[in-house]
RODRENRO-429958 format. One line per field, with one value per residue (C-alpha): residue in three letters; y, z negated, x; chain. Coordinates in Angstrom, 2 decimals, always signed. Layout:
# RODRENRO-429958
residu <- [ALA ...] .
north <- [Y ...] .
up <- [Z ...] .
east <- [X ...] .
chaine <- [A ...] .
//
This chain:
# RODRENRO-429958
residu <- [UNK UNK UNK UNK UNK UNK UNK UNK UNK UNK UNK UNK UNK UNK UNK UNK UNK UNK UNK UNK UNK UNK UNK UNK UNK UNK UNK UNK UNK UNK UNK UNK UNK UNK UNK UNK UNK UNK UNK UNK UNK UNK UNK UNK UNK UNK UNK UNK UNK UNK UNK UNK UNK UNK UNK UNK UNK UNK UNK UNK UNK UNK UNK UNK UNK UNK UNK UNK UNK UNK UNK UNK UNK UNK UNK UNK UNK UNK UNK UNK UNK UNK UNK UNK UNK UNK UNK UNK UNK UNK UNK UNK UNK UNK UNK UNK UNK UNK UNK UNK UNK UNK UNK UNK UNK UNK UNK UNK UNK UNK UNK UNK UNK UNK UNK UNK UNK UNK UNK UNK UNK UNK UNK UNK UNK UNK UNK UNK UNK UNK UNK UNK UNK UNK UNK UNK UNK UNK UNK UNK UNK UNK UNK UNK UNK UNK UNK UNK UNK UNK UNK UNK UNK UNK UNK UNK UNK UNK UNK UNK UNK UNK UNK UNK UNK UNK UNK UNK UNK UNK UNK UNK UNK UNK UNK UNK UNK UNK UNK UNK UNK UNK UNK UNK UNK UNK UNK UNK UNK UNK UNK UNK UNK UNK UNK UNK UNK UNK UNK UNK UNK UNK UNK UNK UNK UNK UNK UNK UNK UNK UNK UNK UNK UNK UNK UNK UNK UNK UNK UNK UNK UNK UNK UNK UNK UNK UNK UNK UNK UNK UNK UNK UNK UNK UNK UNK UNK UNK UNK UNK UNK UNK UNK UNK UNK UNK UNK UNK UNK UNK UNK UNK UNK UNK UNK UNK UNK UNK UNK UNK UNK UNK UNK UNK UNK UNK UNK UNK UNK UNK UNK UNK UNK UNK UNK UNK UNK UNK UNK UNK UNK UNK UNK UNK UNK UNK UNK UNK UNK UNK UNK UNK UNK UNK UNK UNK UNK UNK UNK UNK UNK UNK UNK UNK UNK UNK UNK UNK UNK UNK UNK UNK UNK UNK UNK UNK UNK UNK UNK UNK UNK UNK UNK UNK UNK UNK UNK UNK UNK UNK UNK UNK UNK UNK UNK UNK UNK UNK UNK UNK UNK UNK UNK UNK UNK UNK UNK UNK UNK UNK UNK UNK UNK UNK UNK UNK UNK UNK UNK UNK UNK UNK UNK UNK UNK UNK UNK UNK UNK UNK UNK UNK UNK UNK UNK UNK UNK UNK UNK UNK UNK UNK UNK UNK UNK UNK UNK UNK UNK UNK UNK UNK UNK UNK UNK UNK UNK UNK UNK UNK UNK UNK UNK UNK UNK UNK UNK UNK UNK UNK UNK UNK UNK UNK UNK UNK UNK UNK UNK UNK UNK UNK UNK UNK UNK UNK UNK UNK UNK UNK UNK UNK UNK UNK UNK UNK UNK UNK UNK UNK UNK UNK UNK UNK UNK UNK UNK UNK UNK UNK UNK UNK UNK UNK UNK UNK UNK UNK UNK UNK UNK UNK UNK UNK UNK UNK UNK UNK UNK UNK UNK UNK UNK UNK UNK UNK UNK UNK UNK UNK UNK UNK UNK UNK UNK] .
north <- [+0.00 +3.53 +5.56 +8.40 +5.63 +5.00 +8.11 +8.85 +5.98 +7.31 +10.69 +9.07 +7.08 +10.07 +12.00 +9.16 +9.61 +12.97 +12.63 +10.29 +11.38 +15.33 +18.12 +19.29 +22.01 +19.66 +16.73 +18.91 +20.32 +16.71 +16.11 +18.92 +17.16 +13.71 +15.19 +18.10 +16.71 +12.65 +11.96 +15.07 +13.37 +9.95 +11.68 +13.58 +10.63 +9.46 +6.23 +3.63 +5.08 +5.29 +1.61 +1.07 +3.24 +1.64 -1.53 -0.09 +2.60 +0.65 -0.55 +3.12 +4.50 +1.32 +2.68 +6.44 +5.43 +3.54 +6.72 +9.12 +6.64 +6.97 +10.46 +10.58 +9.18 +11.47 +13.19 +11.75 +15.59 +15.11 +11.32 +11.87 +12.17 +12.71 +12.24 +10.22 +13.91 +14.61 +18.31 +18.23 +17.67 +20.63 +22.50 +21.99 +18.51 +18.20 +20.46 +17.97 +15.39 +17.29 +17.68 +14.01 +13.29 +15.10 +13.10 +9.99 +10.81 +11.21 +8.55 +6.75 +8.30 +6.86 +3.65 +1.30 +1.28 -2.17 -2.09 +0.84 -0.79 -4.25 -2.84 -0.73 -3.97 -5.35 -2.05 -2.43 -5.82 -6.05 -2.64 -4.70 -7.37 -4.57 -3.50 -6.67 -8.02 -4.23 -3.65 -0.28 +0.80 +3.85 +3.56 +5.01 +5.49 +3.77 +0.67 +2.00 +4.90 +3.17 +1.38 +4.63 +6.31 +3.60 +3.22 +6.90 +6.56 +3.63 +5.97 +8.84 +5.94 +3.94 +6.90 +8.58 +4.78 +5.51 +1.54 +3.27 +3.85 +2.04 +1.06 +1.81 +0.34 -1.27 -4.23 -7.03 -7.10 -9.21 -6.22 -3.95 -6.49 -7.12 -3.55 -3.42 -6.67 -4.68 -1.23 -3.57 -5.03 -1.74 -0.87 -3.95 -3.07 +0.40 -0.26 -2.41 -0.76 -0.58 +1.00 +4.78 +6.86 +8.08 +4.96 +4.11 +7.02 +6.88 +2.94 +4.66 +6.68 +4.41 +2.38 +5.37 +5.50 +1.72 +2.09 +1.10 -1.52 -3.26 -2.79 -5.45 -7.20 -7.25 -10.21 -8.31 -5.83 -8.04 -7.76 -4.00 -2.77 -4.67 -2.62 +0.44 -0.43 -1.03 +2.53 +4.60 +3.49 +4.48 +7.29 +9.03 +11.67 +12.19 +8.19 +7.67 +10.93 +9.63 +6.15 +8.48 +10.43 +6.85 +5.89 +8.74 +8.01 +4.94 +5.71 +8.42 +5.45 +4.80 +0.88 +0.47 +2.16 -0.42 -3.17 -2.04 -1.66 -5.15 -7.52 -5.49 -4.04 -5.45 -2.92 -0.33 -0.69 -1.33 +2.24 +4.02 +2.99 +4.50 +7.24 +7.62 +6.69 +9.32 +11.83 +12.84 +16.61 +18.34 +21.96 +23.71 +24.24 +27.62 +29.27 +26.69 +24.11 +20.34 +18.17 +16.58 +12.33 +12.43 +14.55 +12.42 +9.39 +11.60 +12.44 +8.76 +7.66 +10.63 +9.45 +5.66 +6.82 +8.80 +6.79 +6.22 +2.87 +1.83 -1.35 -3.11 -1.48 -3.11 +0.02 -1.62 -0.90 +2.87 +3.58 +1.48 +3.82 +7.06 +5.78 +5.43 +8.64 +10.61 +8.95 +11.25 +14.17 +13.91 +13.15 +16.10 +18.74 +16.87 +18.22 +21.46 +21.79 +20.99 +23.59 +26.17 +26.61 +27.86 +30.68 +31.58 +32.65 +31.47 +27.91 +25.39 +21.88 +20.25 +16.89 +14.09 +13.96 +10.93 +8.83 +10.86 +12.85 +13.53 +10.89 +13.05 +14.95 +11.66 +11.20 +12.12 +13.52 +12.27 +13.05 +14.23 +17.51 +18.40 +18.84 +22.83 +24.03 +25.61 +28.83 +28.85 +27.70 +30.34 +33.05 +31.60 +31.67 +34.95 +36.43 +37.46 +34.49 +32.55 +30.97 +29.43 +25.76 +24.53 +22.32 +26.06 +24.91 +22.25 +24.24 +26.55 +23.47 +22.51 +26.04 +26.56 +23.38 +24.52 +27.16 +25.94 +24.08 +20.62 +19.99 +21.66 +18.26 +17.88 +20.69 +19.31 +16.74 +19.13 +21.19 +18.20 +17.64 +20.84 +20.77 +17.10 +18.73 +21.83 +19.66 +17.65 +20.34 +22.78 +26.13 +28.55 +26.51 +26.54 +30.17 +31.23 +28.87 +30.24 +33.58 +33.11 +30.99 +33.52 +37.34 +36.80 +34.68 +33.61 +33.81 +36.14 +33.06 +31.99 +32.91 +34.71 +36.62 +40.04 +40.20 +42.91 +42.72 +43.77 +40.81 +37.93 +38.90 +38.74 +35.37 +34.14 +35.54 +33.07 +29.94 +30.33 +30.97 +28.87 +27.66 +26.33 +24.56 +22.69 +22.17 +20.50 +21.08 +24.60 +25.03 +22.86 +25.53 +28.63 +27.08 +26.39 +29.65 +31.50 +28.97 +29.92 +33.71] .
up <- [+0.00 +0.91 -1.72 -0.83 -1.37 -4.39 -5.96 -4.06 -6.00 -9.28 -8.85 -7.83 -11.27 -13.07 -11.47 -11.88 -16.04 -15.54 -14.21 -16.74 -20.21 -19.71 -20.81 -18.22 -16.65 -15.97 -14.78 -12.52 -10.96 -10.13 -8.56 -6.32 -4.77 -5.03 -2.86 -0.52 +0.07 -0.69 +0.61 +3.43 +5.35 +5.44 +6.73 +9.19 +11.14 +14.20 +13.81 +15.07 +12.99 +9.95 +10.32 +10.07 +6.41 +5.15 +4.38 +2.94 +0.70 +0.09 -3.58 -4.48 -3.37 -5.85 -8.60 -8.05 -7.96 -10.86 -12.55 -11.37 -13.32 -16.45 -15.60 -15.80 -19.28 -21.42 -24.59 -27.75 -28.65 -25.53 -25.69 -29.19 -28.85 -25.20 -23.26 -20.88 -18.60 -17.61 -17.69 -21.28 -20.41 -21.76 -18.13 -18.03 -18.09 -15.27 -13.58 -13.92 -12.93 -10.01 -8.83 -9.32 -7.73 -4.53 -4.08 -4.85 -2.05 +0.39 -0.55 +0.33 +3.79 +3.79 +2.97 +4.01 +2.45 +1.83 +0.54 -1.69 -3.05 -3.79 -5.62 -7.86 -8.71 -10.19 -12.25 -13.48 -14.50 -16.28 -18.31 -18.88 -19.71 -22.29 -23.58 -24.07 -26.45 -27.85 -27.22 -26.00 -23.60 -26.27 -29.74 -31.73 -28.70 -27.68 -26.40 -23.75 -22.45 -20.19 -18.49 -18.44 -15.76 -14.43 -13.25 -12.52 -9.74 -8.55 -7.87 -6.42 -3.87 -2.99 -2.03 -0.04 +1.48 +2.81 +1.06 +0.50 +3.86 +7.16 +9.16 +5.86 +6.91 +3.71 +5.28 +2.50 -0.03 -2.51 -4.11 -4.41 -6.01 -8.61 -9.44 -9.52 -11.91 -14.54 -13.86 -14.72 -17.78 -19.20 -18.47 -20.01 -23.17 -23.49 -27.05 -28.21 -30.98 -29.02 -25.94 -25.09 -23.53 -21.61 -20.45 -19.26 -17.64 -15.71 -14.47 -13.31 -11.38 -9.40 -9.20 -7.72 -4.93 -3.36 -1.72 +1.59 +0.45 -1.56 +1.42 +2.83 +0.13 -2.10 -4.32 -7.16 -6.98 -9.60 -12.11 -11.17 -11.64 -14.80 -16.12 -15.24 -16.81 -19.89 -19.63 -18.74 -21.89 -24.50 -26.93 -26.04 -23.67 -21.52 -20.89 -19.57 -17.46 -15.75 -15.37 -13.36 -11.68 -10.27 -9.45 -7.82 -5.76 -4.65 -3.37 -1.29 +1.45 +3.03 +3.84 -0.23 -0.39 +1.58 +0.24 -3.41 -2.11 -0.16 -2.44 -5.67 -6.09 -9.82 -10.62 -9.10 -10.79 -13.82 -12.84 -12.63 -15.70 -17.11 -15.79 -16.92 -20.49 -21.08 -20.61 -16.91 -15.85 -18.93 -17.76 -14.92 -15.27 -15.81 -13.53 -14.16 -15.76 -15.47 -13.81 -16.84 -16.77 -15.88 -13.12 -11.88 -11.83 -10.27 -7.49 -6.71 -7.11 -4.35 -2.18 -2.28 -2.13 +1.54 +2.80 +6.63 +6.61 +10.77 +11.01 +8.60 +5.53 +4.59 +4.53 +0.86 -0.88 -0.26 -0.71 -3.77 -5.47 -4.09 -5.65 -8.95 -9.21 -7.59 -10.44 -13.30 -11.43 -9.39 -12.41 -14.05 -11.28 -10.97 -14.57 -14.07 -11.08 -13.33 -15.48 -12.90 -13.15 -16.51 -15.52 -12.40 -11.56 -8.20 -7.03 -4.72 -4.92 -6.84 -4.84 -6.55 -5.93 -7.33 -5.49 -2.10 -2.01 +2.12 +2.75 +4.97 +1.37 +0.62 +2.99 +3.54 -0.25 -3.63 -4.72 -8.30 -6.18 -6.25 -9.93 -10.68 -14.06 -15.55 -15.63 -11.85 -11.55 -13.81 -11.82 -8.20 -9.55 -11.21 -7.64 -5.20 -2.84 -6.04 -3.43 -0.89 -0.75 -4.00 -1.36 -1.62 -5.21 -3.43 -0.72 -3.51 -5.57 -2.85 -1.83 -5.57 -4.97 -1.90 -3.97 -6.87 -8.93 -7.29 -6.26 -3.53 -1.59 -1.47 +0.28 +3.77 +2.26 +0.86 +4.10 +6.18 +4.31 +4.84 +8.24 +8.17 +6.66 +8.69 +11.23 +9.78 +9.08 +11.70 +11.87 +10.74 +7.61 +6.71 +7.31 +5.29 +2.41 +3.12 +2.87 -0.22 -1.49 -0.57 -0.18 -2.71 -5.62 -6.25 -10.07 -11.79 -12.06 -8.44 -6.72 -3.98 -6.20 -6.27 -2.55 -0.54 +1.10 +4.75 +3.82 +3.12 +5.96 +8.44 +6.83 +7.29 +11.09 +11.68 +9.93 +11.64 +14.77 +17.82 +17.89 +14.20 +14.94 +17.89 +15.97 +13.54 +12.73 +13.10 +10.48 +7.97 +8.90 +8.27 +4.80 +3.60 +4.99 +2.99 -0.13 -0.42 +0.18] .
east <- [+0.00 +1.40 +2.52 -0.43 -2.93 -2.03 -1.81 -5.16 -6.70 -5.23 -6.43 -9.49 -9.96 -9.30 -11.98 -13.96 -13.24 -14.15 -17.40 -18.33 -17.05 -16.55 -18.59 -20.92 -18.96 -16.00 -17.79 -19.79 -16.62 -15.65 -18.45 -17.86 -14.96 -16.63 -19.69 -18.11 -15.04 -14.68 -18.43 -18.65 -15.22 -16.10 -19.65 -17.60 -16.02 -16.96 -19.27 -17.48 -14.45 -16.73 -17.90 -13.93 -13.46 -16.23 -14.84 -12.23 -14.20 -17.66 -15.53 -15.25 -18.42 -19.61 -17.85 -19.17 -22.42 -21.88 -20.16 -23.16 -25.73 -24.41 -23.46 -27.72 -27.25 -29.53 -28.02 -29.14 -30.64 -33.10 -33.66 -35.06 -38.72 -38.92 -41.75 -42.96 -42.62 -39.92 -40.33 -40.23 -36.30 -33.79 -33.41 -29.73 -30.23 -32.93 -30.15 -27.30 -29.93 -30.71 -27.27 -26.34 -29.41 -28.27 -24.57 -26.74 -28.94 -25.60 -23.88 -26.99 -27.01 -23.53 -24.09 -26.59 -30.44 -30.15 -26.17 -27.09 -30.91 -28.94 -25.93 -28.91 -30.72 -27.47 -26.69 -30.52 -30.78 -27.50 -28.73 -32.20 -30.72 -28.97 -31.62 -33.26 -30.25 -30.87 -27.16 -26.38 -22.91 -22.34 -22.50 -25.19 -27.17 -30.54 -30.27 -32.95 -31.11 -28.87 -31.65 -33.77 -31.08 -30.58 -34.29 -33.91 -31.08 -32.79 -35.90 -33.49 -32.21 -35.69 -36.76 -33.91 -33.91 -37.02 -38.11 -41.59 -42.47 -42.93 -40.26 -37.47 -34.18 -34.06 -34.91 -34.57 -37.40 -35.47 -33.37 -36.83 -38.93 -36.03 -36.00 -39.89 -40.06 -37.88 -39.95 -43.12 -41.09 -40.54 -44.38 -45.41 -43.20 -44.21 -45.71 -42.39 -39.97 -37.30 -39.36 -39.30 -42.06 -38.98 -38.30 -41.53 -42.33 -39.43 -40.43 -43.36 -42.23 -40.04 -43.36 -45.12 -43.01 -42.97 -46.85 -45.70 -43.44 -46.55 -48.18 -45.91 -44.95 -48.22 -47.85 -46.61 -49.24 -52.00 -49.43 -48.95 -52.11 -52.55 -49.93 -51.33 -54.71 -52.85 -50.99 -53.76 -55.73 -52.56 -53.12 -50.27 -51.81 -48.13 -47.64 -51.90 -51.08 -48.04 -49.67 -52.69 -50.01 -48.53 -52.27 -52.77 -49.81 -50.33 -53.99 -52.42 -51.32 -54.04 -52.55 -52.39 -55.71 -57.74 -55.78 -57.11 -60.76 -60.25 -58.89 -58.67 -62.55 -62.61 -59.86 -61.03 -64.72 -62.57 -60.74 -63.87 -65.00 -62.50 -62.92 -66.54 -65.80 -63.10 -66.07 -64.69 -63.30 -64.84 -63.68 -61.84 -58.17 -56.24 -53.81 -50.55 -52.04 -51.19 -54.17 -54.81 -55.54 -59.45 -58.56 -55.85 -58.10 -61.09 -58.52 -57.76 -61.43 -62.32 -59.41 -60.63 -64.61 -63.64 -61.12 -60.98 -61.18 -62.21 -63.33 -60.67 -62.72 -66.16 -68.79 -70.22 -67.00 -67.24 -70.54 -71.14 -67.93 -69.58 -73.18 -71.65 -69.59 -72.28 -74.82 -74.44 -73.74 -76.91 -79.17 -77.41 -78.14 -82.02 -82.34 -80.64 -83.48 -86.70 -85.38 -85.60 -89.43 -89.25 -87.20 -88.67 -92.23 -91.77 -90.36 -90.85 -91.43 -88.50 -86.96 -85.95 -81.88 -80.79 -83.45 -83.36 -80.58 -79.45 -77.15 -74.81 -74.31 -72.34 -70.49 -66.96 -66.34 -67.24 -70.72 -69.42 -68.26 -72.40 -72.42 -73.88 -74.00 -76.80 -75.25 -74.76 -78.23 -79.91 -78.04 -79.16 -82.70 -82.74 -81.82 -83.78 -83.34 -84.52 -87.38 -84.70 -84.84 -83.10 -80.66 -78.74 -77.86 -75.80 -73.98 -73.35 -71.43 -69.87 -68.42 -67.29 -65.29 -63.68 -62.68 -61.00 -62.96 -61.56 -57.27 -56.42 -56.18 -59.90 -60.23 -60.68 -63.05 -65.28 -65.27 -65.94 -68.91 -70.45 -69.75 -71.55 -74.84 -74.82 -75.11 -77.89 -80.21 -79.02 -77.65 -80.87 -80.95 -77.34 -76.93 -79.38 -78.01 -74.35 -75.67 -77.07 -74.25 -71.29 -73.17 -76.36 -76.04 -72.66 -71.99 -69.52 -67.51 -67.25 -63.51 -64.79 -67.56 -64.65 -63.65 -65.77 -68.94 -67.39 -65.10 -67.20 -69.36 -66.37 -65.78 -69.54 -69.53 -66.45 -67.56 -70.62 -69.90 -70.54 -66.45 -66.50 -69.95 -68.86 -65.07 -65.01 -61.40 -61.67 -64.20 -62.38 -59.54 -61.36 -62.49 -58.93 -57.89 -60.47 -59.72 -56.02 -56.93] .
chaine <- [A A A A A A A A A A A A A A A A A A A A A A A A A A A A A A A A A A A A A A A A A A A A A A A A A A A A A A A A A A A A A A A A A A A A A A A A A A A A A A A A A A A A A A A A A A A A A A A A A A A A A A A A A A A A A A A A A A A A A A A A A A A A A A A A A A A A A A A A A A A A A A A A A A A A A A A A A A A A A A A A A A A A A A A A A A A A A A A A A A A A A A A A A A A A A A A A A A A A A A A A A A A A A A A A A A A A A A A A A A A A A A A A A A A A A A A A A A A A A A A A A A A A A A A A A A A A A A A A A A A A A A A A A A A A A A A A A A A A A A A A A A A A A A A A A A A A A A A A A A A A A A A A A A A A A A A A A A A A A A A A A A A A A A A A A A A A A A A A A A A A A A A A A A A A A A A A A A A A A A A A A A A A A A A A A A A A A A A A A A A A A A A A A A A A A A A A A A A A A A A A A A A A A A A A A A A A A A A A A A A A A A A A A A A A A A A A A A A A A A A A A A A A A A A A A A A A A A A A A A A A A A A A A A A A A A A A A A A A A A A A A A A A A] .
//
């Protein structure tokens, strides 16, 4: 070996010290040359003379990666009684994370997806199998810790791999699934001694992220969702909202989606049970607020209740979940309505919602976005279009959820069903409900209820105008336009 090699590799093992054991300052200034300059040359080269280094450097890259994990290591002062958030993280920590979670990310562009997911799976399993004998790598430490960043690079890689979506390069399933048996080990555990809500909400989050691979590789999922059924029902608020954050995530996919309405409808009833006993979204959220867990789950429920299934996706397993959420919301506007003749000394003819409700008002968006409270009803009544057809008290809900009162990524939903009913009872009709909705009676409360008259009547000209009646897409447009306004 030449003498340059060798002192390279000497200087190279004491940067690799440095990165581990040094304050922050120092062992961020090795990583400077680790990731601009060791990482960005070997980048640099042309590919076939890259392939070449490679076999010569894969050993070191091994051993940086293997530096930057325990580089993740938490300090003892924030592993004690951290969450299972991990913004509750000292910010220079989630800084260092975030800069180690960058040179993980190249080296992974480096190196192979599968090279990089089956050297992780080793690193994890020998710090479960750690944690498990409850011996820690540092003394007086946690025996969870390691395995905690650990699971945390081996999210930063999975998902710079791409091994949650289609066509990932991270072709061999075996190294995933190992790493997604010990993030449902630590799930399953989450009540154990020697757990951490930490821990588990990091195992989460890794689990969050493989919806395309348990697409393809769906065996594991039974014991998967068992876990999360478990975690959503603990009494520590942070851990059941990261176990709704991961649900949510996983319904995003629409592949995952169908599979869970296909062959996993017990869960999902089981799901929306839960959802109903915890009460449901009990108030709307203030400016930078956290969705809390009801609203998480109401999310998912929507996303499974509308999905776009095609043929694949048997018509029953939608609109039995849009029956039941729309249940109590239905029955709860049908009483609002019989209240309304005791305020008003006009009224029509009440109809009965729950039994005959329009069905194009449940389709394409969760009927739970019709609930009106009895304020907003008491101030459509006590206006002078009190006499309009009490079906206003539903495009009213449904334009208070378009803006703001539902997340943002319902949006479209809830503009595609008004779309759906203008269509259904024609454009006279739905004017003069929008009318009332947005220039008439809109409550104090409503978002748009400040902007001025010339304003809202510009806006009603262009949703309904001949273009947005005949577009569909242009009219869902115009409503998230005016939403984020």
């Amino acid at each position: 070996m030449a003498p340059l090699q060798l002192h390279f590799i000497t200087v190279a093992q004491q940067l690799l010290e440095q990165l581990v054991s040094s304050d922050d300052d120092v062992a961020l200034t090795a990583l400077e040359f680790w990731q601009d300059t060791y990482v960005t040359t070997l980048q640099g080269l042309p590919s076939d003379a890259r392939q070449a280094a490679m076999v010569h450097h894969t050993g070191l890259l091994q051993q940086l990666t293997a530096a930057l994990v325990l580089r993740a290591r938490l300090p003892p002062s924030a592993a004690i009684g951290s969450s299972a958030d991990a913004r509750d993280l000292p910010e220079e920590v989630r800084m260092v994370r975030r800069e180690l979670s960058s040179a993980l990310r190249d080296i992974t562009c480096l190196v192979s997806a599968s090279g990089m997911a089956a050297f992780m799976s080793v690193v994890v399993q020998s710090a479960w199998q750690q944690h498990q004998a409850a011996a820690s790598t540092c003394p007086g430490e946690p025996s969870w810790m390691h395995l905690e960043c650990a699971l945390y690079a081996a999210t930063v890689i999975l998902g710079q791999s791409g091994s949650g979506a289609r066509g990932s390069s991270a072709a061999d399933p075996a190294p995933v699934a190992q790493l997604l048996d010990v993030a449902l080990a630590c799930v399953a555990q989450h009540a154990a001694p020697s757990s951490s809500f930490k821990l588990v909400g990091t195992a989460l989050t890794l689990l969050g992220g493989l919806a395309q691979w348990l697409v393809d590789n769906s065996e594991p999922l039974p014991a998967l969702l068992l876990g999360l059924s478990s975690a959503l029902q603990s009494q520590t608020e942070s851990l059941a909202r990261n176990a709704a954050t991961t649900v949510y995530r996983l319904c995003q996919h629409n592949g995952l989606a169908q599979l869970l309405l296909i062959q996993h409808r017990a869960w999902v009833e089981g799901l929306l049970q839960l959802y109903q006993a915890s009460g449901g979204v009990r108030r709307r959220l203030g400016q930078g607020e956290d969705l809390p867990t009801e609203e998480l789950l109401l999310a998912a429920l929507c996303r499974l209740a509308v999905l776009p299934g095609g043929s694949s996706l048997p018509t029953a397993s939608t609109s039995s979940l849009l029956s039941q959420l729309a249940a109590p919301k239905l029955q709860e506007l049908q009483q609002a309505l019989e209240a309304l003749p005791n305020t008003c000394s006009e009224h029509q003819p009440l109809p009965d919602l729950v039994a005959g409700a329009p069905s194009s008002l449940l389709q394409g968006v969760s009927s739970s976005l019709l609930a009106v409270s009895r304020v907003a009803l008491e101030a459509c009544c006590q206006q002078v279009v009190a006499t309009v057809d009490p079906d206003l008290c539903l495009c009213l809900a449904l334009l208070l959820a378009a803006s703001g009162d539902m997340p943002p990524d319902l949006i479209m939903p809830i503009a595609s069903t008004l779309h759906f009913t203008w269509t259904w009872v024609g454009t006279a009709r739905m004017s003069a409900w929008l009318q009332a909705a947005i220039m008439d009676c809109a409550p104090a409360s409503a978002p748009w209820a400040g902007q001025k008259a010339d304003s809202k009547a510009a806006f009603l000209q262009d949703l309904l105008s001949q273009d947005a009646e005949c577009d569909v897409g242009r009219f869902k447009r115009l409503v998230k336009v005016w939403q984020q306004a």
